[in-house]
C-alpha positions as CSV (number, residue, x, y, z in Angstrom):
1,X,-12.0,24.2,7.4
2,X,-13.8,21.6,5.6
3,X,-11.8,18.8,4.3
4,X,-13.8,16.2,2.0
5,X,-11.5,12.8,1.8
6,X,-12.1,10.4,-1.6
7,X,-11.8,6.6,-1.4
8,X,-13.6,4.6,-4.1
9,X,-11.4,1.1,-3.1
10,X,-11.4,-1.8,-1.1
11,X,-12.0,-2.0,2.3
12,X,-8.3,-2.6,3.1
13,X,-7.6,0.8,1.5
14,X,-10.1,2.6,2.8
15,X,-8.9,1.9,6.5
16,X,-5.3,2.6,5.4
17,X,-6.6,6.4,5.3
18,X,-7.8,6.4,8.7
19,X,-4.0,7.9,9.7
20,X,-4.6,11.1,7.1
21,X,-7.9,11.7,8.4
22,X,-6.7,11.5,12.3
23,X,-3.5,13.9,11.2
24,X,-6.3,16.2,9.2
25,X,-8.7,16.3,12.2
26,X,-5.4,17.2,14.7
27,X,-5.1,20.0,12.3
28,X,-8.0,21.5,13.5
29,X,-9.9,20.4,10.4
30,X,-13.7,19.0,10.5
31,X,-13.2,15.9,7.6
32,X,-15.2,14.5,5.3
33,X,-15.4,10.8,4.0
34,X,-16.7,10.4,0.3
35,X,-16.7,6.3,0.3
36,X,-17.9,3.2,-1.7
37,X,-21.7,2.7,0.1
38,X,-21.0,-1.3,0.8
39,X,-18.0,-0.2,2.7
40,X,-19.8,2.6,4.7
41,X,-20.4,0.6,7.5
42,X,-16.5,0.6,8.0
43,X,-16.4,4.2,7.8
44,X,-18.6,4.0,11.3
45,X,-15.8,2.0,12.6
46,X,-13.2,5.2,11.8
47,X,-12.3,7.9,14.2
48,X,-12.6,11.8,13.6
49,X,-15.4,11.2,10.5
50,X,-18.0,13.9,11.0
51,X,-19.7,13.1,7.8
52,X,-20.2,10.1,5.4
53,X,-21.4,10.1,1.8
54,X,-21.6,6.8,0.3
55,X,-21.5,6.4,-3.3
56,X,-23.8,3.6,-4.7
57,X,-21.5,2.0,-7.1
58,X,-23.6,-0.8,-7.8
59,X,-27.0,1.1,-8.2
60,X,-24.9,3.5,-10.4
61,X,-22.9,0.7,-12.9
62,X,-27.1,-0.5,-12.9
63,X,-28.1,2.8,-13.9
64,X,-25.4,3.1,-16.8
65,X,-26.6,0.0,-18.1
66,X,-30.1,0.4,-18.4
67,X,-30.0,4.4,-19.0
68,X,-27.0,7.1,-18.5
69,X,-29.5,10.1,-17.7
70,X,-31.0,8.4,-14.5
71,X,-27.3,7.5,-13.4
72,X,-26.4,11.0,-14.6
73,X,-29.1,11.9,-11.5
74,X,-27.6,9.5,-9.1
75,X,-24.2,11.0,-9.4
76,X,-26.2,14.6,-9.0
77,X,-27.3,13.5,-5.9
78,X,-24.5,12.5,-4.4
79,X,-22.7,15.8,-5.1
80,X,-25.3,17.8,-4.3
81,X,-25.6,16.5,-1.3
82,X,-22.3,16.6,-0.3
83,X,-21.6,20.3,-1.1
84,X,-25.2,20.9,1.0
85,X,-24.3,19.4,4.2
86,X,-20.6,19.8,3.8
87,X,-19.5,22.5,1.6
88,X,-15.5,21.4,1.5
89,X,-12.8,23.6,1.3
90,X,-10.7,21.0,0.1
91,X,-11.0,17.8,-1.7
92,X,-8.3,15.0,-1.2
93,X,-8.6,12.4,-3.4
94,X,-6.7,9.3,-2.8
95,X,-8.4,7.1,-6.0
96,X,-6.7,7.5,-9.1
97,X,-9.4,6.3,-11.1
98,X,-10.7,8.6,-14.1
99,X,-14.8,8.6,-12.4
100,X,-13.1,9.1,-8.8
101,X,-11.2,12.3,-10.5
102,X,-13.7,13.7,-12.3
103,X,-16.3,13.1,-9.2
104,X,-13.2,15.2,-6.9
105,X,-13.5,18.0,-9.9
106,X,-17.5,18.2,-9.4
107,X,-17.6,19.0,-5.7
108,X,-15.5,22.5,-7.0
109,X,-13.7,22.9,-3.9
110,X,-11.3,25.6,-3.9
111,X,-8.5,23.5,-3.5
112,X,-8.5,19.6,-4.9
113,X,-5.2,17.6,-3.5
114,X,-4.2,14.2,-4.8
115,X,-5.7,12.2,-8.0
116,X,-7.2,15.3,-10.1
117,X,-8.5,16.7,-13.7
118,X,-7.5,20.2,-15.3
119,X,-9.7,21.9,-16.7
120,X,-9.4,20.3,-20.1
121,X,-9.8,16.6,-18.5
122,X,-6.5,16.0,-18.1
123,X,-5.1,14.0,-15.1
124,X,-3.2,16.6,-13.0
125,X,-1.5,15.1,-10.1
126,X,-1.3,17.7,-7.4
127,X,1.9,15.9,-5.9
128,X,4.8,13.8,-6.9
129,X,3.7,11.6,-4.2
130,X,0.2,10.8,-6.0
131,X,1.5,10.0,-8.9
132,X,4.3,7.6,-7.6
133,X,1.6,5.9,-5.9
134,X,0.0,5.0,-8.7
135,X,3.4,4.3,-11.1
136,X,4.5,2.0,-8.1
137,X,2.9,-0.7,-9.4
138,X,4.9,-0.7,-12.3
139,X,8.5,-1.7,-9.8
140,X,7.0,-4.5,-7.8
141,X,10.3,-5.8,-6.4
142,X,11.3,-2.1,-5.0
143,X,8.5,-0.3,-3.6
144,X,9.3,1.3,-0.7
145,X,6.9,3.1,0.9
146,X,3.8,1.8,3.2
147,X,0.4,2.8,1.4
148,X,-0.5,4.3,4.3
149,X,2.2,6.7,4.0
150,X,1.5,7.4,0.5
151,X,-1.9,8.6,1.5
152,X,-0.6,11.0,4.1
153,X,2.0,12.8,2.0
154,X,-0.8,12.8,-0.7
155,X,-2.9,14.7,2.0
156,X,0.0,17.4,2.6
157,X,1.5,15.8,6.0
158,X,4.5,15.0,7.0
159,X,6.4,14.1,10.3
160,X,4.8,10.9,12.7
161,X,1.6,9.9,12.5
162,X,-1.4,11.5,14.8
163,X,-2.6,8.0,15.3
164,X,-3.5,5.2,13.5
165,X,-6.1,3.6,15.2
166,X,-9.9,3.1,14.6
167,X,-13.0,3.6,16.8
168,X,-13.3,0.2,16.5
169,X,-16.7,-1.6,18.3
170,X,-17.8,-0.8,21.8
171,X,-17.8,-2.4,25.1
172,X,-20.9,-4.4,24.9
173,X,-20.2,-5.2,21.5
174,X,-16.8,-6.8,22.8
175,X,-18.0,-8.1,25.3
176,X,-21.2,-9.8,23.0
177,X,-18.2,-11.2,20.6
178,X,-16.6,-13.1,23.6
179,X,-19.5,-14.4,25.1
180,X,-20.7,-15.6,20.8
181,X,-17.0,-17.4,20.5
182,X,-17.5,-19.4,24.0
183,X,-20.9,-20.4,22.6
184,X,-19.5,-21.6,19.8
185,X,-16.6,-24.0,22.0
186,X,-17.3,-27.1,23.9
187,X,-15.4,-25.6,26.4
188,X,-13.8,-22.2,27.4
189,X,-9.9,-21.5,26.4
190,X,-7.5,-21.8,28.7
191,X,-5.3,-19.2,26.9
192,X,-7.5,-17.0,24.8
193,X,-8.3,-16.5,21.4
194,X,-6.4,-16.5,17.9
195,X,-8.5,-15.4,14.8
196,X,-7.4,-16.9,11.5
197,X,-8.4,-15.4,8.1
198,X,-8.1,-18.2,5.4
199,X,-9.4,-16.5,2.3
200,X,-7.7,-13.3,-0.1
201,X,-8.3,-11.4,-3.0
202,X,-7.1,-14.0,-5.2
203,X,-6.5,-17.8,-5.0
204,X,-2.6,-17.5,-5.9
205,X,-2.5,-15.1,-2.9
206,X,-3.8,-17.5,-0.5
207,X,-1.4,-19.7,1.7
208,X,-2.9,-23.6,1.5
209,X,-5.6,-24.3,3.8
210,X,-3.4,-27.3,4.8
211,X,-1.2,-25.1,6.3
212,X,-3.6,-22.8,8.2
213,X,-5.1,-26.3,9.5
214,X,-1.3,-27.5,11.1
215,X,-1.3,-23.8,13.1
216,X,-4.8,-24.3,14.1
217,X,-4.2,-27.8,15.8
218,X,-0.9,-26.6,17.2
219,X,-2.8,-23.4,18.7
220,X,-5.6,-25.9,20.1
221,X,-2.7,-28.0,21.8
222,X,-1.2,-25.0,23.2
223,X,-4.6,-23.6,24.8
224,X,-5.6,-21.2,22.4
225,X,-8.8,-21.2,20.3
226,X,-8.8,-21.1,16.4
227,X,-11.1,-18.3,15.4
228,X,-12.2,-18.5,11.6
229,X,-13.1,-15.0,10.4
230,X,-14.2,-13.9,6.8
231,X,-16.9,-14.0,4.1
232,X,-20.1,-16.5,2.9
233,X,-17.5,-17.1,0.0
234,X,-15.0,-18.5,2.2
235,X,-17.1,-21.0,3.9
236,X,-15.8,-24.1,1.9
237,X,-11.8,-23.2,3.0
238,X,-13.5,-23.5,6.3
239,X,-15.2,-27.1,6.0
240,X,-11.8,-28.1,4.6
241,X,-9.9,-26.5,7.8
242,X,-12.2,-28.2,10.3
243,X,-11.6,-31.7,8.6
244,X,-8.2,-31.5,8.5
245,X,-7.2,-29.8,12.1
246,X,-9.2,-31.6,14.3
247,X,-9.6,-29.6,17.0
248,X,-12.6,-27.1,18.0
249,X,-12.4,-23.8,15.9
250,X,-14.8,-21.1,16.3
251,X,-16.6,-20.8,12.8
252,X,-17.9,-17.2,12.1
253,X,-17.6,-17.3,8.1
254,X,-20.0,-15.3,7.0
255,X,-22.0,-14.8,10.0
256,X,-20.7,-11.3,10.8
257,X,-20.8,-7.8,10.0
258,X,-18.1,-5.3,10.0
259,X,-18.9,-4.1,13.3
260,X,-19.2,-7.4,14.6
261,X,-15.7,-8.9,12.8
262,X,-14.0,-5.9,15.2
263,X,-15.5,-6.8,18.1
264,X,-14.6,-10.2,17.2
265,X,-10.7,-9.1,16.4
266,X,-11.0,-7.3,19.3
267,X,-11.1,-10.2,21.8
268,X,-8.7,-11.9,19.8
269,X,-4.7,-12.0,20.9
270,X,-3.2,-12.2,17.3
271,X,-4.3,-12.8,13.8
272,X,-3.1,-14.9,11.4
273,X,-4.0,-13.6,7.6
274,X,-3.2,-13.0,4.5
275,X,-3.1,-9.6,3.1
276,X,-6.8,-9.1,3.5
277,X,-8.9,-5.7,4.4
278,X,-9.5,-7.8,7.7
279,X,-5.5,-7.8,8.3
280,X,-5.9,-3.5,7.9
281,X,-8.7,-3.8,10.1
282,X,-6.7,-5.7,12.7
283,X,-4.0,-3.7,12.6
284,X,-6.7,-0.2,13.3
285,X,-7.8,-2.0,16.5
286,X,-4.2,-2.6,18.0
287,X,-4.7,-6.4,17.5
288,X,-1.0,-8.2,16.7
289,X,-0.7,-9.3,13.2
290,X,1.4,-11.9,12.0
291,X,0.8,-11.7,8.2
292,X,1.7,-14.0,5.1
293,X,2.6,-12.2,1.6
294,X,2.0,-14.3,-1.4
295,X,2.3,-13.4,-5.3
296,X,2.2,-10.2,-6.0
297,X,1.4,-9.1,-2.6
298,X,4.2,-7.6,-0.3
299,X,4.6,-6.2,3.5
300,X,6.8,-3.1,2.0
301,X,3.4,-1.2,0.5
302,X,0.7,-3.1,1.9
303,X,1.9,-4.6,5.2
304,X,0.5,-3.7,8.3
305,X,0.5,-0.5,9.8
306,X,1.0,-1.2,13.1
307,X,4.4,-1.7,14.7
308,X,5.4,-4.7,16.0
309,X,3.6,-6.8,13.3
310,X,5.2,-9.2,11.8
311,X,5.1,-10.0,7.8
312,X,6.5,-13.2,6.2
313,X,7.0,-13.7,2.9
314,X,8.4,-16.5,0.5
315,X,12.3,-16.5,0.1
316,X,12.6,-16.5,-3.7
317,X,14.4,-14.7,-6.6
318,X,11.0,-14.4,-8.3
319,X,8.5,-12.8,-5.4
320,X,7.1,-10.2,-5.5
321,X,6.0,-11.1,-9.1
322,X,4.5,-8.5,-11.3
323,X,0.4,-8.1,-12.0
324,X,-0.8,-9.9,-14.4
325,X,2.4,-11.9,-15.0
326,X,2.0,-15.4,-15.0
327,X,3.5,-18.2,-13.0
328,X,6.5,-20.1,-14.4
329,X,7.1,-21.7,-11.1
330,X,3.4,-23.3,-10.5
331,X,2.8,-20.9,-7.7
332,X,5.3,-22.3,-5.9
333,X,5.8,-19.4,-3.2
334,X,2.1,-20.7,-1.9
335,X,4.1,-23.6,-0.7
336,X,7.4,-22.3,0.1
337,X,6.4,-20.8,3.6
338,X,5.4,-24.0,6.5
339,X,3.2,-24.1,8.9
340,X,5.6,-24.9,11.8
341,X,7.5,-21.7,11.2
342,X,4.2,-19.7,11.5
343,X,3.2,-21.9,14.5
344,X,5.9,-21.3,16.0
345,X,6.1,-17.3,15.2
346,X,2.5,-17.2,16.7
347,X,3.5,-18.5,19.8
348,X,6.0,-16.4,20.1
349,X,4.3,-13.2,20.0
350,X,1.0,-14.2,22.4
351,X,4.1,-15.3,24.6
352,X,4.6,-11.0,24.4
353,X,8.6,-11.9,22.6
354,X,9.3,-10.2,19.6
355,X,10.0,-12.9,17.5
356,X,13.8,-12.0,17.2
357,X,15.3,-15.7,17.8
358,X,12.2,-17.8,15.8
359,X,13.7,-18.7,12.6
360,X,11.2,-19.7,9.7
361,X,12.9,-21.6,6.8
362,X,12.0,-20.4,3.2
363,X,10.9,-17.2,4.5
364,X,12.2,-13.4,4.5
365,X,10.5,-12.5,7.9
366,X,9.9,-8.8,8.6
367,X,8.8,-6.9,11.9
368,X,6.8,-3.2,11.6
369,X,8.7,-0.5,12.9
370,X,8.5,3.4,12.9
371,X,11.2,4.6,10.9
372,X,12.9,7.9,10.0
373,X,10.9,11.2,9.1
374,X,7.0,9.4,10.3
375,X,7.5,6.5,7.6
376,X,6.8,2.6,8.6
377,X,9.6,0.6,7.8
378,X,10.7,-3.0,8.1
379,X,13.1,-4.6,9.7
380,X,14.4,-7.9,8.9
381,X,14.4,-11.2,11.7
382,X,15.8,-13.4,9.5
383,X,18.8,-12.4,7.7
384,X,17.4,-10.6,4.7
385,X,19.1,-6.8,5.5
386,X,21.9,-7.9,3.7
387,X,19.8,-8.9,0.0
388,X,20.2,-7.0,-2.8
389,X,16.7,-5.9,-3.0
390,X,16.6,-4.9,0.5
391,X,19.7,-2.3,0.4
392,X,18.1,-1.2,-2.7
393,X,15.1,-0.1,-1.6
394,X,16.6,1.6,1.4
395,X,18.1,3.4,-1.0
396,X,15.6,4.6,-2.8
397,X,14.1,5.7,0.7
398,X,17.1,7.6,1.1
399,X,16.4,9.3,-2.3
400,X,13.1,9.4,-3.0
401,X,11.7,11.0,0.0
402,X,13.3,14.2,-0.1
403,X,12.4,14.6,-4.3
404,X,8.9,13.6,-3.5
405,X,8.6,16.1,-1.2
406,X,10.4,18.8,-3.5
407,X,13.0,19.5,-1.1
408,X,16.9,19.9,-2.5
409,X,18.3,16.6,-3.0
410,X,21.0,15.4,-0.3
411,X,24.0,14.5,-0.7
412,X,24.1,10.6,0.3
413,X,27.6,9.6,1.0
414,X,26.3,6.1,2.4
415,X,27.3,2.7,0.1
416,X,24.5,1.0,-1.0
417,X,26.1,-1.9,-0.7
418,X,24.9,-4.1,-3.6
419,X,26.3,-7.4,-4.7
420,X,29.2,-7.0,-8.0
421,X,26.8,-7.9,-10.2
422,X,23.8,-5.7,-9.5
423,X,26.4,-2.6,-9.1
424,X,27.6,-3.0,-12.4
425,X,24.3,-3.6,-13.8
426,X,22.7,-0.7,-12.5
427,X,25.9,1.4,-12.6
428,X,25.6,1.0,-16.7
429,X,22.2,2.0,-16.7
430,X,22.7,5.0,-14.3
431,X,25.7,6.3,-16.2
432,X,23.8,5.6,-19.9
433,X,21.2,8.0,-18.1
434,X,22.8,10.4,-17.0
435,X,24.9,10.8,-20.6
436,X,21.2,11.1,-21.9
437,X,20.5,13.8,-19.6
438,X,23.7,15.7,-20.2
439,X,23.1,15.4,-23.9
440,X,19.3,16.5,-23.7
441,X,20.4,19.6,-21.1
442,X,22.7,20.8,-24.5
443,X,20.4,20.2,-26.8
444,X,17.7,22.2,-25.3
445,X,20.1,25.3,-24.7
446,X,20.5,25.1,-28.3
447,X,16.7,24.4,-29.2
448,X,16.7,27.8,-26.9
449,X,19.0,29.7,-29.3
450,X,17.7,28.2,-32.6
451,X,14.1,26.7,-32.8
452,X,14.7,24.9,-35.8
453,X,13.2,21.2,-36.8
454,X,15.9,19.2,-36.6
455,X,17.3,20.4,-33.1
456,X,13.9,19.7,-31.6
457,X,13.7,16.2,-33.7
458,X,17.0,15.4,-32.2
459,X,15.9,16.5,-28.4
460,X,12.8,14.8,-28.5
461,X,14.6,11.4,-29.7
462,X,16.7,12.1,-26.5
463,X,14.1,12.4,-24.4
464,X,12.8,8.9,-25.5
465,X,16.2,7.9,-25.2
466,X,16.1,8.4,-21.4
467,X,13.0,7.0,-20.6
468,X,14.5,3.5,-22.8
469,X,17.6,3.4,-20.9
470,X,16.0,3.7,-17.9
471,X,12.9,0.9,-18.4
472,X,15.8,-1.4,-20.0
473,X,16.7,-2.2,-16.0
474,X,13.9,-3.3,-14.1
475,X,15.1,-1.8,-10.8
476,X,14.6,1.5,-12.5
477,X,11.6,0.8,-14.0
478,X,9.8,3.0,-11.4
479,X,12.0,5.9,-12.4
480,X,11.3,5.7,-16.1
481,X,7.8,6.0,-15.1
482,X,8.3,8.6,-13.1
483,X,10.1,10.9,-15.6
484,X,7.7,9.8,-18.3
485,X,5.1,11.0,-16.1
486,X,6.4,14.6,-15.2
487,X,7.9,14.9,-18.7
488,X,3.9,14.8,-20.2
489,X,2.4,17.2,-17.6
490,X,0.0,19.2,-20.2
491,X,1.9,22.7,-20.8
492,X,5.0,22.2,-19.7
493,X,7.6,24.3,-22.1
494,X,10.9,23.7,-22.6
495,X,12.2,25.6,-19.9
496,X,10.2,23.4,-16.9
497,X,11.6,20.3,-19.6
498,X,14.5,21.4,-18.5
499,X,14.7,21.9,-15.1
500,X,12.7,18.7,-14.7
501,X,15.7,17.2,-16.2
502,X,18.2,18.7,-14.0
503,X,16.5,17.7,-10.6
504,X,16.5,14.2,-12.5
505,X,20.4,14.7,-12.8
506,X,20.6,15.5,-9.4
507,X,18.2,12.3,-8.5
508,X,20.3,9.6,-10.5
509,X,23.9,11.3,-10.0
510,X,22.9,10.6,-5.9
511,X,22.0,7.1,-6.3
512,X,25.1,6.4,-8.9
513,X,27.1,7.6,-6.2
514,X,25.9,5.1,-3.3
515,X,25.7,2.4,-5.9
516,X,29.2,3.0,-7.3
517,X,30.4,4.4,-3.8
518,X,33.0,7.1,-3.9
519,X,32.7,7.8,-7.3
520,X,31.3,10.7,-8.6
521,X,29.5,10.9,-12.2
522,X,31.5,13.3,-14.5
C-alpha cells in the first residue's frame, strides 16, 4: 500500500514525523513524503522515505503574484507527478493549512487521513486528534501531548513508537565533520565536543547570548569544545559569543548544510538550544539535548523527542504565554533561567548522570521519558510535579486520550490534586457546564417531539451557553474549542448534536470528579 505523508512546515515539524513514517513503513506500507522543496534536503536525512516530492513554495507565491494560471501549472505538476510515480492509496495530511488541504484533496486517494476538505470545501477533520492539534494552540498553559504524538494518532497508530530516529549522515561524512571542527581549534579537545545553537524563531524566544557565552567558557575550562551551529542570519549572536567567552569555539554559522549540520551533531556529546528545528534534528540522531523553552514555546508539545533529554524552562505564573500576547513583564522569562544552572546541567549529563540532584534556580526542569500507552511525557527534576498546572495536565492525559481515540470514557477515580483555589474555580465552571449540558440534552428531546421555533431558539442559545461557560476559564479553554469544533461539523443533525453532547457529559463529569474528588455530579 501506498501511503503519501503531507508536511508543508518548518523543518522542526517536518522531522517530528519521522516516528509516523517509521510506524507506517513497519506496517508494511511503502511511504510517501509530499514536503516544502527548501526542506527536501532533510527529507534525505529521514529513514523509510521511498519517494520525495517537493513543493516549490517560493516559485509558486512568485507565480501567484505575477500570474495565477502559470502557478495553477506549477501546482499541476506537482500532483501529477505524484499520482505518476506514486499513485497513493492514502494521503495523511499533518498541515492544517487551507492550500495543504485542498492539495491532500487533489491527489484523490481513496482514503485522505488528517487535515482534509469535503466535498463542498469544508474542513473535515478525519480525527479528533487532528483537530485538537490544531485548537491546542488556543490552551497554551495545558497542552499535553508531544507534537510528535499528535502526528502519530493523526496517522492511525497507537501503542510505542517503531523508532524515532533519522538516517542521519554517513560515516565519512562524520568522520569529515570531526576532522572540519579540529581544523577550526588551536588545539584538539581533551573531552570532546558540545554544539551550541544560539538563534530561534523569534527574538523573545532566545535565551541572551550572555548566557550562552558563560556555558561556553565553563565548557572550555572543563575540556569540552563550544561548537556554534546555525544560520548566515545568526552570525552576529556569534561575533557577540566569541567576545564575550573567551575561549576557542568552533564557528560553523552558516557554513553548513543540512547534511553537514548532522554530521556535525553527530560528533557532538550534547546540545545546548533553544527550541529550534536543529534541537528536533538532534534529538533524530540520538544526540543528548538539554533544551531551553522561552515565551510561548514549551517542552510539553514541542520538547524533544528523545528520552533522557532534558527541557528547562522559566519558573513563572505567566510562561507559557499565549501567541501574539504581549509582554507585561519585559520578557523577563529570557532572564529568569542562569547560565550556571545550565553549565552545570551540561556537565552533568556528558558526565552520563541523569541530572536528578542538579538544581537550577528559576527554572521548572524536565527530563523526557516514555510514558503510558507509547506517549512521551515529562518528568519533573526540580519540584514542579506538585504545580497546579502540572497535575492538571496529567489530568487531562488521563482524559483526553481515551476520547480522542473514541474509546468509552474511564472511570478515573484518581484526585487531581489541585490547590483550593483552582478546585473551586474549575469546579464552578465544570458544574455550570455540565447544568448546560443537562439542560441542552432536554431541550433537544423536546425539539425531537415538537420542532417548533422557539424550542430550537432556546437550544441553540444553550448551545452557546456551553461553549461561554466553558472559554470563561482558561484552563478549559481547549475544551470549548473542542466542542465548538465538533458541534459545527457540516451535516450534523440533531441526533449526532446530541450524542456529541452526551460523550461531552461523560468527558467533564470524569474530570469534575478528579477535580472535586469523591464527589459525583448529580
Amino acid at each position: 500500500m501506498n501511503v503519501l505523508v503531507l508536511n508543508l512546515t518548518r523543518l522542526g515539524d517536518l522531522l517530528q514525523s519521522q516516528p509516523t513514517i517509521t510506524g507506517l513503513a513497519a506496517q508494511g506500507h511503502r511511504v510517501g513524503l509530499v514536503c516544502l522543496d527548501n526542506f527536501a534536503p532533510a527529507a534525505a536525512l529521514m529513514r523509510d522515505v521511498s519517494e520525495v516530492f517537493p513543493l516549490p513554495g517560493a516559485r509558486l507565491l512568485a507565480r501567484l503574484d505575477a500570474n495565477w494560471h502559470s502557478a495553477l501549472g506549477v501546482h499541476r505538476e506537482l500532483v501529477e507527478a505524484v499520482r505518476t510515480q506514486f499513485a497513493p492509496d492514502a494521503v495523511i495530511n499533518l498541515t492544517p493549512s487551507e492550500p495543504a488541504r485542498l492539495l491532500a484533496m487533489n491527489f484523490q486517494a481513496p482514503q485522505t487521513l488528517g487535515f482534509a476538505l469535503d466535498e463542498f470545501g469544508f474542513n473535515a477533520d478525519t480525527s479528533l486528534w487532528a483537530a485538537f492539534l490544531q485548537l491546542a494552540a488556543t490552551s497554551r498553559g495545558s497542552s499535553p501531548f508531544n507534537v510528535v504524538d499528535l502526528f502519530r494518532r493523526i496517522g492511525g497508530q497507537q501503542g510505542a513508537p517503531a523508532g524515532h530516529g533519522l538516517r542521519g549522515a554517513s560515516d565519512e561524512e562524520k568522520q569529515d565533520a570531526r576532522q572540519r571542527l579540529l581544523a577550526l581549534l588551536p588545539t584538539a579537545p581533551a573531552r570532546g565536543f558540545v554544539a551550541l545553537q544560539l538563534g530561534a524563531s523569534e527574538d523573545r524566544r532566545r535565551w541572551p547570548v550572555e548566557h550562552f557565552a558563560e556555558v561556553a567558557r565553563g565548557l572550555a575550562q572543563a575540556g569540552y569544545a563550544p561548537v556554534l551551529v546555525g544560520t548566515e542570519s545568526e552570525k552576529p549572536l556569534a561575533e557577540r559569543l566569541k567576545a564575550l567567552c573567551g575561549a576557542p569555539v568552533a564557528d560553523l554559522l552558516g557554513a553548513t548544510n543540512l547534511r553537514e549540520l548532522a554530521a556535525t551533531l553527530s560528533a557532538c556529546g550534547l546540545i545546548i538550544t533553544n527550541d529550534t528545528g536543529t534541537m528536533h534534528l538532534a534529538a533524530g540522531l540520538n544526540v543528548p539535548c538539554l533544551a531551553i523553552f522561552l515565551c510561548t514555546a514549551q517542552p510539553w508539545d514541542t520538547g524533544p523527542y528523545l528520552p533522557g533529554s532534558i527541557s528547562l524552562e522559566p519558573d513563572q505564573a505567566c510562561h507559557p504565554c499565549a501567541f501574539g500576547a504581549d509582554c507585561g513583564e519585559g520578557h523577563s522569562c529570557r532572564r529568569a533561567i542562569k547560565s550556571a544552572g545550565v553549565l552545570a546541567l551540561a556537565a552533568d549529563m556528558l558526565a552520563g548522570g541523569k541530572a536528578d540532584a542538579v538544581r537550577v534556580p528559576g527554572a521548572r526542569v524536565w527530563r523526557t521519558v516514555m510514558g503510558a500507552e507509547g506517549l512521551l511525557d515529562l518528568e519533573s527534576l526540580s519540584g514542579h510535579e506538585a504545580m497546579d498546572r502540572t497535575r492538571f495536565i496529567r489530568l487531562q492525559r488521563r482524559l483526553y486520550r481515551p476520547y480522542l481515540d473514541g474509546e468509552e470514557s474511564p472511570v478515573v477515580a484518581e484526585p487531581a490534586g489541585l490547590s483550593a483555589e483552582t478546585t473551586e474555580s474549575l469546579s464552578r465552571s465544570l458544574g455550570e457546564a455540565l447544568t448546560l449540558l443537562n439542560l441542552l440534552a432536554r431541550q433537544g428531546e423536546l425539539l425531537a417531539r415538537d420542532p417548533v421555533p422557539s424550542v430550537k431558539t432556546k437550544f441553540l442559545a444553550t448551545w452557546q451557553r456551553v461553549r461561554g461557560s466553558l472559554e470563561a476559564q482558561e484552563q478549559l479553554a481547549l475544551l470549548a474549542a473542542l466542542w465548538t469544533f465538533e458541534a459545527e461539523r457540516p451535516g450534523l443533525d440533531l441526533t449526532a448534536i446530541l450524542a456529541l453532547a452526551g460523550r461531552f457529559t461523560v468527558l467533564l463529569k470524569g474530570m469534575h470528579r478528579c477535580v472535586v474528588f469523591g464527589t459525583e455530579f448529580a
